[in-house]
ROKOL-914294 format. One line per field, with one value per residue (C-alpha): residue in three letters; z, x, y. Coordinates in Angstrom, 3 decimals, padded with zeros to 6 digits, always signed. Layout:
BEGIN
aa = (ALA,...)
zz = (Z,...)
xx = (X,...)
yy = (Y,...)
This chain:
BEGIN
aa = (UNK,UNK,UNK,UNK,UNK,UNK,UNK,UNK,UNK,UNK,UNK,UNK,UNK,UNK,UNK,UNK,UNK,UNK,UNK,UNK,UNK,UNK,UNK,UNK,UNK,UNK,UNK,UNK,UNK,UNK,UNK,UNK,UNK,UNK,UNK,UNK,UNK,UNK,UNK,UNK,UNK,UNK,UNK,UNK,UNK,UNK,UNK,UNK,UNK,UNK,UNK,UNK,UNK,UNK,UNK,UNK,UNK,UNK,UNK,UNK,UNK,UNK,UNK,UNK,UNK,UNK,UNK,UNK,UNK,UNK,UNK,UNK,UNK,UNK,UNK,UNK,UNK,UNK,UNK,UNK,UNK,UNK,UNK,UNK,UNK,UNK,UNK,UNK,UNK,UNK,UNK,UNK,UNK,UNK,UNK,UNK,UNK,UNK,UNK,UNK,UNK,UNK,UNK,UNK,UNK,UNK,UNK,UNK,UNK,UNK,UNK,UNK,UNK,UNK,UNK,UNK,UNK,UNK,UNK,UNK,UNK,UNK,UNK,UNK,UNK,UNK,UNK,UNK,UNK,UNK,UNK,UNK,UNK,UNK,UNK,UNK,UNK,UNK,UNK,UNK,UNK,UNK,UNK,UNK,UNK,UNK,UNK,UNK,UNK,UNK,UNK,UNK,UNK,UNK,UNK,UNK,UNK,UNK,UNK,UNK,UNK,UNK,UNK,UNK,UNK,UNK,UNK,UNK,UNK,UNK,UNK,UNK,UNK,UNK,UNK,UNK,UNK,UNK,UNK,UNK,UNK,UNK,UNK,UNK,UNK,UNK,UNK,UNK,UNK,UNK,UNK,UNK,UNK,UNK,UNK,UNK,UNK,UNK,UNK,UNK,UNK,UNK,UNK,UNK,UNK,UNK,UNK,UNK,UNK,UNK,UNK,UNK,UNK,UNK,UNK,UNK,UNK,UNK,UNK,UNK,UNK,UNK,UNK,UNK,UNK,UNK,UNK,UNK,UNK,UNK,UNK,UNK,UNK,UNK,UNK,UNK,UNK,UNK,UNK,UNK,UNK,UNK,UNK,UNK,UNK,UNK,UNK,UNK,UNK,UNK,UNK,UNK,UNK,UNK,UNK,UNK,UNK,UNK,UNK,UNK,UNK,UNK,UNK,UNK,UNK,UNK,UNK,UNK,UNK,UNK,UNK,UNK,UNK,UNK,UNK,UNK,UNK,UNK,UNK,UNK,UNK,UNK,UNK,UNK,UNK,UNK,UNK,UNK,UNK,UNK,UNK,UNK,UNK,UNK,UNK,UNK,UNK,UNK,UNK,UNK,UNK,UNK,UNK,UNK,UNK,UNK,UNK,UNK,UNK,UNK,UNK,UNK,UNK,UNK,UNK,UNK,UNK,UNK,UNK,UNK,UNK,UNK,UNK,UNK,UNK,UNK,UNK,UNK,UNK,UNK,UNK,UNK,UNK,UNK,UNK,UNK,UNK,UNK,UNK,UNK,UNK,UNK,UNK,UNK,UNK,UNK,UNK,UNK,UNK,UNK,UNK,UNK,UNK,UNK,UNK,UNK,UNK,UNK,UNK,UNK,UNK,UNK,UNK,UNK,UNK,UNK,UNK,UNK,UNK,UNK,UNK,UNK,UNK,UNK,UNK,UNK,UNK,UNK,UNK,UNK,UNK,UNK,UNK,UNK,UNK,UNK,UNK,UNK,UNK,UNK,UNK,UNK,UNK,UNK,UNK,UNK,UNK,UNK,UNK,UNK,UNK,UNK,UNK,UNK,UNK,UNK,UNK,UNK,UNK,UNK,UNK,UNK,UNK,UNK,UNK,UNK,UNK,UNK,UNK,UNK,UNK,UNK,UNK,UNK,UNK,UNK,UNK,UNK,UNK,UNK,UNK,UNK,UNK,UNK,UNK,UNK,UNK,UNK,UNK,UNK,UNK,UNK,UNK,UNK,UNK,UNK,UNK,UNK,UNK,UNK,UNK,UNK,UNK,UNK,UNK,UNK,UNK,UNK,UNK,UNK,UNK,UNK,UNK,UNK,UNK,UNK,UNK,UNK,UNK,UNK,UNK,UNK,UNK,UNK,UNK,UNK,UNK,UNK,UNK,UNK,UNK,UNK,UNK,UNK,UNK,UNK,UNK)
zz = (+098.047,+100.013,+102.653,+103.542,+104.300,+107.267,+110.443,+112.411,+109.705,+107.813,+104.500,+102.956,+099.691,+099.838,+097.141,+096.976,+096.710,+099.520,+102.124,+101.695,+102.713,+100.052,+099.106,+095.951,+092.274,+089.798,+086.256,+083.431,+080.581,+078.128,+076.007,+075.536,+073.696,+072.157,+070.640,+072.134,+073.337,+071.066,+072.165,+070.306,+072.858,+069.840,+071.450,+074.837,+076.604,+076.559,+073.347,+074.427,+071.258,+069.296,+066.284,+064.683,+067.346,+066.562,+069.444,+070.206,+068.699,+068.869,+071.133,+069.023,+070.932,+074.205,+075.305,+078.122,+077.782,+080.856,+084.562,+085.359,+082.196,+079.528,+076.294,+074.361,+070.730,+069.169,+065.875,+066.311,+069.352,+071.682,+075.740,+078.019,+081.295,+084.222,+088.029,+089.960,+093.114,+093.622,+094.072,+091.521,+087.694,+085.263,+081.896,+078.801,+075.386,+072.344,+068.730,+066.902,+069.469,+070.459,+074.310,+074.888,+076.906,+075.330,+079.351,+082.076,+084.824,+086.881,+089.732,+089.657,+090.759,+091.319,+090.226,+090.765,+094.728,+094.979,+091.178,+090.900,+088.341,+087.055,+085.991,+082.837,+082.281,+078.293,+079.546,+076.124,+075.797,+077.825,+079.387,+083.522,+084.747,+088.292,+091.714,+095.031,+095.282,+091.432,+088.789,+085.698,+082.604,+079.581,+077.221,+073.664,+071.454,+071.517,+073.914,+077.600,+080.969,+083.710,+087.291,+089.982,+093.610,+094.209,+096.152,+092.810,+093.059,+090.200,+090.918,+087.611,+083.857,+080.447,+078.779,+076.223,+073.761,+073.751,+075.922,+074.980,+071.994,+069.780,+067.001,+064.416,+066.495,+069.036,+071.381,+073.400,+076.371,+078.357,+079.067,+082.178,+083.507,+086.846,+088.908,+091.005,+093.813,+092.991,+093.766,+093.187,+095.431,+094.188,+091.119,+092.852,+094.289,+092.345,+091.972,+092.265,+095.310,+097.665,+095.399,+091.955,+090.371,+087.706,+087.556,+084.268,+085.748,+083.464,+084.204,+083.256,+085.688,+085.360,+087.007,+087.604,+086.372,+083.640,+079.617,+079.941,+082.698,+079.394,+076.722,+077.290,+076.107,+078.862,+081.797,+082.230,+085.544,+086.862,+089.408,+089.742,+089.771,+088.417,+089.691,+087.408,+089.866,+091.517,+093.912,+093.329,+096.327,+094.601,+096.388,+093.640,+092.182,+088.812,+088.604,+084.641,+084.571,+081.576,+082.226,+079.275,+079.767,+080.408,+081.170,+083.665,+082.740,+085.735,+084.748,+083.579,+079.566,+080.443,+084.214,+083.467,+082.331,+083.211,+081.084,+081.110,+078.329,+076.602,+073.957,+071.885,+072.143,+073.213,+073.454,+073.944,+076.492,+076.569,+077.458,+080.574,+083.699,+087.154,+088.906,+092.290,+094.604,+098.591,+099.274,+101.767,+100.834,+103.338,+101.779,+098.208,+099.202,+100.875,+097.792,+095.442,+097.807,+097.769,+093.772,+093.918,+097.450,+100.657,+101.768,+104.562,+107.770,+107.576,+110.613,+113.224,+111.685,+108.095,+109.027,+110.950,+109.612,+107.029,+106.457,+102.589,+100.455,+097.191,+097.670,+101.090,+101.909,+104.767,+106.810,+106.312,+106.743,+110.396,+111.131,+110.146,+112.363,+115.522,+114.965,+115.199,+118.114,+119.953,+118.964,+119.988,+116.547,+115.789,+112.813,+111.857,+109.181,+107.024,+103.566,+101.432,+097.586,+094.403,+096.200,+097.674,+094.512,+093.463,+090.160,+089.660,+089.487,+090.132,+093.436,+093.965,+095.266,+097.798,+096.910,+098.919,+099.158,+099.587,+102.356,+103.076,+106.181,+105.602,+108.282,+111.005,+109.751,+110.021,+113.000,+114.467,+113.068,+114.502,+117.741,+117.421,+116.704,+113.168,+110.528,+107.191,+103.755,+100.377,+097.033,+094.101,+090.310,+087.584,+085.471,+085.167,+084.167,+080.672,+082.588,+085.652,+085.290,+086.094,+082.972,+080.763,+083.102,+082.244,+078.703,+078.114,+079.714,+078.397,+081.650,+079.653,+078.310,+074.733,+071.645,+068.568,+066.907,+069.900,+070.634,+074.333,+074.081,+076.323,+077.889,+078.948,+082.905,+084.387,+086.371,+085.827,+081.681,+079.585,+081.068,+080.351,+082.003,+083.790,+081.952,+085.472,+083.208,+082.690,+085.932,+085.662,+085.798,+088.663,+090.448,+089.469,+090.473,+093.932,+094.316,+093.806,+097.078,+099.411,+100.455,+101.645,+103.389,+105.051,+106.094,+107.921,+105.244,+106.094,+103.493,+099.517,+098.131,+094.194,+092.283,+088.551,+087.550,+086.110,+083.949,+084.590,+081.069,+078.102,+074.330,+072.141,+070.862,+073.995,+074.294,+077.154,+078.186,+078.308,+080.024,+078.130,+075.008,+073.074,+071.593,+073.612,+075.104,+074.114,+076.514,+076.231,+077.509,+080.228,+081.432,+083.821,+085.307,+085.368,+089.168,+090.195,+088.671,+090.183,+093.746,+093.012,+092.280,+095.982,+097.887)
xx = (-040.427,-036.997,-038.966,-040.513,-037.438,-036.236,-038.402,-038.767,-037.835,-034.398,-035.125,-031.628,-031.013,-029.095,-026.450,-026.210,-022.540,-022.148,-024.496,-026.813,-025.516,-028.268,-028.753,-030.722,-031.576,-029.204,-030.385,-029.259,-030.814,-029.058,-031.910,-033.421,-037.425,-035.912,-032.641,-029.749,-027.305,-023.785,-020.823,-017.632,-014.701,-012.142,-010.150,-011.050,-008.231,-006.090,-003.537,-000.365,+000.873,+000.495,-000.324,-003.586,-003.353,-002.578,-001.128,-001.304,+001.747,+003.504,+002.239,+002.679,+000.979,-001.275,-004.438,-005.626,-009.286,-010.299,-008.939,-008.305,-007.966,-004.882,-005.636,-002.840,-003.027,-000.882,-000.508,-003.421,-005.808,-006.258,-005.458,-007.454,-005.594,-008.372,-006.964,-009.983,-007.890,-004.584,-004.193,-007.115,-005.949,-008.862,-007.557,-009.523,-008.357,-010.374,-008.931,-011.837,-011.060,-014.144,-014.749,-018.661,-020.610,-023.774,-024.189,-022.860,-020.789,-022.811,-020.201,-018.480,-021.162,-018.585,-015.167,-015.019,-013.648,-010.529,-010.554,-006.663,-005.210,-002.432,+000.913,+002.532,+006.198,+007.794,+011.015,+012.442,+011.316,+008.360,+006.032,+005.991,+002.888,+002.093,-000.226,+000.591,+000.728,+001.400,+003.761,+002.856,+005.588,+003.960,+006.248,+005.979,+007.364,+006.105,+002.873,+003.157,+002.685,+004.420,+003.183,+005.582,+005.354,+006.229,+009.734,+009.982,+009.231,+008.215,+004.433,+003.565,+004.596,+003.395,+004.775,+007.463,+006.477,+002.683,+001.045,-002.196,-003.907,-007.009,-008.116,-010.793,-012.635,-013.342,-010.693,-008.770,-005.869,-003.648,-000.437,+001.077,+004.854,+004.763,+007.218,+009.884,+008.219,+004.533,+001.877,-002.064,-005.237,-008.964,-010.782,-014.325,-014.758,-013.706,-012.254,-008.528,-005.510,-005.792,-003.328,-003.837,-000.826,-000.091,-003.702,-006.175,-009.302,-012.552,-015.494,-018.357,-021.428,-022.187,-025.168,-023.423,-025.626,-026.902,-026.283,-022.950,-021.361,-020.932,-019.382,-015.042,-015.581,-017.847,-017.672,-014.142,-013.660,-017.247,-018.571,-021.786,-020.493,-017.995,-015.450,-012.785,-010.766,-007.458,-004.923,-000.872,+001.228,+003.064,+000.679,-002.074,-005.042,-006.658,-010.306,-011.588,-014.586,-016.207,-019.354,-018.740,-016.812,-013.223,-010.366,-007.177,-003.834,-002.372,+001.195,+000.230,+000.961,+003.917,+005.398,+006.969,+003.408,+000.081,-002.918,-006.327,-008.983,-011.947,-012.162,-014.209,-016.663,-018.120,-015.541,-017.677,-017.442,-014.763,-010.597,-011.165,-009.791,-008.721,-005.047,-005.560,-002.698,-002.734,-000.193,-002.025,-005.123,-007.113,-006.870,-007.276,-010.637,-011.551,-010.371,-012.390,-015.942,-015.626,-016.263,-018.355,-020.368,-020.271,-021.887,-024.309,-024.289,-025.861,-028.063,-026.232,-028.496,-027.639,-023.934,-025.429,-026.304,-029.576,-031.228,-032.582,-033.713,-035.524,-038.702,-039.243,-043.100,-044.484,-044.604,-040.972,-039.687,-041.744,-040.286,-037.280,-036.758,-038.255,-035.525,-032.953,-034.245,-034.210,-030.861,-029.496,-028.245,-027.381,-029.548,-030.838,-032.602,-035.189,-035.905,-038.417,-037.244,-039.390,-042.448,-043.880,-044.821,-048.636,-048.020,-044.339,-042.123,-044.576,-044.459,-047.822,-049.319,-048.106,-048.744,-051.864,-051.112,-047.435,-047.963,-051.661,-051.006,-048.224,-049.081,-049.433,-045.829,-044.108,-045.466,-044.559,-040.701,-040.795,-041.728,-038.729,-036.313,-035.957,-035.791,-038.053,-036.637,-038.212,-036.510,-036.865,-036.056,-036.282,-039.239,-043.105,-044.685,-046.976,-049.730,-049.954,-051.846,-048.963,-047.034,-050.014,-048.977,-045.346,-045.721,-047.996,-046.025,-042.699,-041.188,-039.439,-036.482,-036.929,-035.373,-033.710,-037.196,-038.627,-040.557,-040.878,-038.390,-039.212,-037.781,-038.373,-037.696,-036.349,-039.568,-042.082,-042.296,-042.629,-041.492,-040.754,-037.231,-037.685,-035.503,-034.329,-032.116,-036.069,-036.410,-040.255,-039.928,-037.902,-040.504,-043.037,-041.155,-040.042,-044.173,-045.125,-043.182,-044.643,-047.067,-044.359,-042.421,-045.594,-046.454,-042.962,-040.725,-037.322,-035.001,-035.198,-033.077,-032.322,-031.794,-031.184,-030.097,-026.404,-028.725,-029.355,-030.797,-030.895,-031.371,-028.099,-030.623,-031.250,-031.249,-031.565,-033.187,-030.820,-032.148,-029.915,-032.427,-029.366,-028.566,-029.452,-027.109,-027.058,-026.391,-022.827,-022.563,-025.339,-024.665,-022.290,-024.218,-027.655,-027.795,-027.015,-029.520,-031.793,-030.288,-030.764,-034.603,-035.328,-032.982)
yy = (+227.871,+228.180,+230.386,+227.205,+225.197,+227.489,+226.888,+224.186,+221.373,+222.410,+220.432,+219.743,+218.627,+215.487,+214.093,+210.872,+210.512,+212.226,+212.592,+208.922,+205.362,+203.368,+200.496,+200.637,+198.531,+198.778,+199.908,+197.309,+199.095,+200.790,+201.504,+205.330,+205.469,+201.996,+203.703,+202.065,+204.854,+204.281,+206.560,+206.393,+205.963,+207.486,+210.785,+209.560,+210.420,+213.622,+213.607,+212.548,+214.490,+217.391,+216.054,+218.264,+220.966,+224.688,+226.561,+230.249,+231.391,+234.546,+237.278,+240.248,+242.950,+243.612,+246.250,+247.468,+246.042,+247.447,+248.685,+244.828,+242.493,+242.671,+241.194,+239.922,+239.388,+236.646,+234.809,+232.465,+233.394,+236.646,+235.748,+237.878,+237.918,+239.293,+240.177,+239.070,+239.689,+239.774,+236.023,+235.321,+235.371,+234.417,+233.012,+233.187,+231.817,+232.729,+231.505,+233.502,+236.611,+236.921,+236.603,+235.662,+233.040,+231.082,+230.727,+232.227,+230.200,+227.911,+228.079,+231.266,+234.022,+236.634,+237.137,+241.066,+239.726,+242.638,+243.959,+245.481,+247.197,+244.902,+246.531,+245.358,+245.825,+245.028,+243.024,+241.839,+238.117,+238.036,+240.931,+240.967,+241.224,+241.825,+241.948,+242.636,+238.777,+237.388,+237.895,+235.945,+236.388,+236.003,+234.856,+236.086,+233.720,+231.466,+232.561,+230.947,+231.720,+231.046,+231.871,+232.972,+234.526,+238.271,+236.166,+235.209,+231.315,+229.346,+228.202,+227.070,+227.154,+226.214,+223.555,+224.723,+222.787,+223.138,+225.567,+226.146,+224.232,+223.252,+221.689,+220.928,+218.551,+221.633,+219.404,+222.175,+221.806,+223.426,+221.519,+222.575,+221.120,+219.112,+220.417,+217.987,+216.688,+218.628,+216.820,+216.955,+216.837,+217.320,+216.716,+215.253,+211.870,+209.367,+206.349,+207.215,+207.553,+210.584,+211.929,+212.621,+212.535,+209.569,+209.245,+210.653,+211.865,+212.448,+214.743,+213.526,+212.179,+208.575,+206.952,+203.912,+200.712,+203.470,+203.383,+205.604,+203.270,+200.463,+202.929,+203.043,+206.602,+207.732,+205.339,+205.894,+207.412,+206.016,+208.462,+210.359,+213.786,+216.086,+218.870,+220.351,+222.015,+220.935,+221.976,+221.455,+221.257,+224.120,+226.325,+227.555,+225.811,+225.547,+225.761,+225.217,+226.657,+224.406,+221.827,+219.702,+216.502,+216.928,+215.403,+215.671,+214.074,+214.428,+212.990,+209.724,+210.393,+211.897,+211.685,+215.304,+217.215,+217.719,+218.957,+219.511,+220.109,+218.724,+216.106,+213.581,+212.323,+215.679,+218.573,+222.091,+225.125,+228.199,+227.674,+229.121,+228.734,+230.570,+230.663,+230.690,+231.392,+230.151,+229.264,+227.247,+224.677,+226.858,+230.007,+228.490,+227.175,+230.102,+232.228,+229.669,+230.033,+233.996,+233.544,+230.233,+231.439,+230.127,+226.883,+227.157,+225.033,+221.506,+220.565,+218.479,+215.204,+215.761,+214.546,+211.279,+207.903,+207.470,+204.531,+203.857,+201.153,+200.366,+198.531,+199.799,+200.706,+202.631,+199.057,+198.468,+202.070,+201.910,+198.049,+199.230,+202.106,+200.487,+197.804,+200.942,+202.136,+198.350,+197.718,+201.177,+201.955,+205.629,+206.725,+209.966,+209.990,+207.655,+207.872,+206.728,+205.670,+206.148,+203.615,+207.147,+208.064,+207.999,+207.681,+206.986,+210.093,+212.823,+214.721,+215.225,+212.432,+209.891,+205.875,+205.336,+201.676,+201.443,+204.315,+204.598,+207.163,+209.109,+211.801,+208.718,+207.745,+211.266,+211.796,+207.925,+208.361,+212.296,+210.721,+208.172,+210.995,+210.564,+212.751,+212.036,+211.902,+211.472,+210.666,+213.417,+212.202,+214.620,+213.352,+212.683,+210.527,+211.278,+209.397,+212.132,+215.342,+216.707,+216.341,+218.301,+221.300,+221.044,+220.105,+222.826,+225.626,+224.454,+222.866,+219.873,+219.459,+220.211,+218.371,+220.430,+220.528,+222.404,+219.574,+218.004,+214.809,+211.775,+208.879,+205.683,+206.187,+203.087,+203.034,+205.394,+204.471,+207.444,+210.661,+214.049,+215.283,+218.821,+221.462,+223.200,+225.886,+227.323,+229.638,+229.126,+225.248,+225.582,+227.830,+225.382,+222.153,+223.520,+224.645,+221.014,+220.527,+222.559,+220.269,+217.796,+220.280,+221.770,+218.322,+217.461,+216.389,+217.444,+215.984,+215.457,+213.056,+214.338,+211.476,+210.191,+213.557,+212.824,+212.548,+208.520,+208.483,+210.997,+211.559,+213.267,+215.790,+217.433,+221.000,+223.252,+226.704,+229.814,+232.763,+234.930,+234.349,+232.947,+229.628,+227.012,+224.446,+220.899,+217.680,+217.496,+221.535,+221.077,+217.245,+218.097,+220.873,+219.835,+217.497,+221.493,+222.627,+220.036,+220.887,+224.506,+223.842,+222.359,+224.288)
């Protein structure tokens, strides 16, 4: 599949968010196979206090778990502290001691970058631990860290009075101080100032127009995607390494703390997170992409203007682009929305009458200098041929009984959702595309995949053979997934 995407036409997968200026219908519906979708907006913001929460507790002794990672058991949890590189700490907080995955990151592909050997030194009060570039004082009673530079600069601390914490719920945080004059960049596009202090920020993909954008709980924080990682003028970053919907109090609860974590309505995933140290912005994102892998360069025309709209046919997609070209308007790219479709949602077939020559339009728009796009959602339709194939083999997203769930697609009517965790429905998915590619397509457009629509009893494929993830674990994740497939 990918082999196909790197000769003469580059196709790039483009996110909305970021790479599209649309203009498309807005869903209304908040109705799933004729369930309305109900999400309790209870616990939907971090705790302001510590009411219900059980913290680590006293550190009482530490291993050497390996060449790079300390473990340190306390009263109510074990702390794995892993040098990934000097400047790279990896933070793992178990409360049943027990360090395992259901899946492995999505994001971090490598976090052996410059494995050291951390040395530990028993200083009383607190154990000294220490890189060529970190010393982190782990505090033994009760258990906190506190992050300083080898000049001996505070970076970042735990709170004093919470720390780490959890709860029956399966809520977890980390409360963090804010230091006097620190300030906060990151955390995805959203809503919110430049900086990102004061402000809470949730993680949790919203199609906006789509059942979760009228639920307090959910739609707080409306924005399609999500990124759980942050940088503090202090010099380091955090990156929590969790896909289930979480939440960053940057300040706002209290002016003098920060804390991140996951909570109702759907708390899930590990209490782990990396330190990275800069000090600079630059070298924390490059420090971040040597774990998370390096971006490749975007065509010149993927960065220029791109014309869209819902409704458009292959007669209004060619008007359209002529009138660019009279007017001497810079544009790049065009793309056709779900209207290509034969039958709606399946990537087979093109709509014979809303584009009966699709060849004579590539090659008319080629000729004009543009660039061809198509839209890509995530479904089929149970009226294409297509969807026997997937059903059959196991391609869809699967509900707790094993059984292929469905939706009703905003257009399209019944569909089954494509379970991209399944290696073999991504190979089959990104084969269904060939033809497009082959015949001059340049661009897909992944859509709908926050997911726009989706049942609670959802689970997903895990390729490690081991209990499979549900929708509140694999929400956050799956658009990448879906990016992953056509890339």
């Amino acid at each position: 599949m990918s082999s196909r995407f790197t000769g003469k036409r580059l196709a790039v997968v483009c996110i909305l968010a970021l790479l599209l200026t649309v203009a498309i219908g807005v869903e209304t519906g908040a109705t799933i196979n004729d369930t309305t979708v109900t999400l309790s907006a209870s616990g939907a913001s971090v705790p302001s206090s510590s009411s219900g929460f059980t913290y680590i507790g006293k550190c009482v002794s530490y291993a050497q778990n390996s060449e790079r990672e300390l473990v340190f058991n306390c009263s109510n949890a074990k702390v794995s502290l892993r040098a990934c590189a000097p400047d790279i700490i990896k933070v793992w907080c178990e409360p049943n001691g027990k360090f395992s995955r259901k899946y492995q990151s999505f994001v971090v592909s490598n976090d052996n970058i410059s494995p050291v050997k951390p040395a530990i030194a028993d200083k009383g009060k607190y154990y000294k631990v220490t890189t060529t570039m970190l010393e982190i004082r782990v505090n033994k009673s009760p258990f906190r860290l506190d992050y300083y530079d080898t000049k001996g600069n505070l970076l970042c601390k735990n709170n004093a009075q919470k720390g780490i914490g959890w709860n029956s719920k399966k809520e977890f945080a980390v409360w963090n101080d804010i230091s006097e004059n620190e300030h906060f960049w990151g955390l995805g596009e959203k809503r919110e100032p430049f900086d990102k202090k004061g402000s809470t920020i949730y993680q949790w993909a919203v199609d906006l127009g789509g059942p979760d954008s009228f639920t307090p709980a959910y739609g707080k924080g409306k924005w399609y995607g999500a990124d759980p990682h942050f940088i503090s003028s202090m010099g380091y970053s955090i990156y929590f390494d969790n896909t289930s919907r979480t939440c960053f109090d940057m300040g706002k609860t209290d002016p003098k703390t920060y804390s991140f974590g996951t909570f109702d309505p759907a708390p899930g995933g590990e209490m782990l997170y990396y330190f990275i140290y800069g000090p600079t912005p630059k070298n924390i994102v490059k420090r971040f992409t040597d774990m998370s892998g390096k971006s490749f360069m975007p065509p010149q025309w993927a960065f220029g203007n791109m014309q869209c709209h819902w409704g458009y046919t292959q007669a209004d997609i060619e008007r359209v682009a002529a009138a660019y070209r009279q007017k001497n308007i810079p544009c790049d790219v065009m793309f056709a929305d779900i209207e290509w479709y034969q039958e709606y949602c399946t990537p087979t077939r093109w709509n014979a009458k809303n584009f009966p020559d699709p060849k004579g339009m590539i090659e008319k728009l080629d000729n004009q200098g543009f660039k061809v796009g198509l839209i890509d959602d995530p479904n089929i339709t149970a009226a294409s041929d297509d969807y026997l194939t997937a059903d059959k083999n196991g391609y869809f997203i699967k509900r707790k009984d094993n059984k292929t769930s469905t939706v009703s697609w905003p257009w399209g009517d019944i569909s089954g959702i494509m379970d991209f965790f399944n290696p073999d429905a991504r190979k089959w998915w990104g084969s269904l595309h060939n033809h497009l590619a082959d015949s001059g397509i340049d661009a897909f457009w992944t859509d709908m995949n926050e997911p726009a629509r989706y049942q609670p009893d959802w689970t997903f494929y895990n390729e490690s053979g081991g209990e499979k993830g549900d929708i509140y674990e694999m929400h956050n994740i799956y658009a990448q997934m879906h990016h992953k497939t056509l890339f």
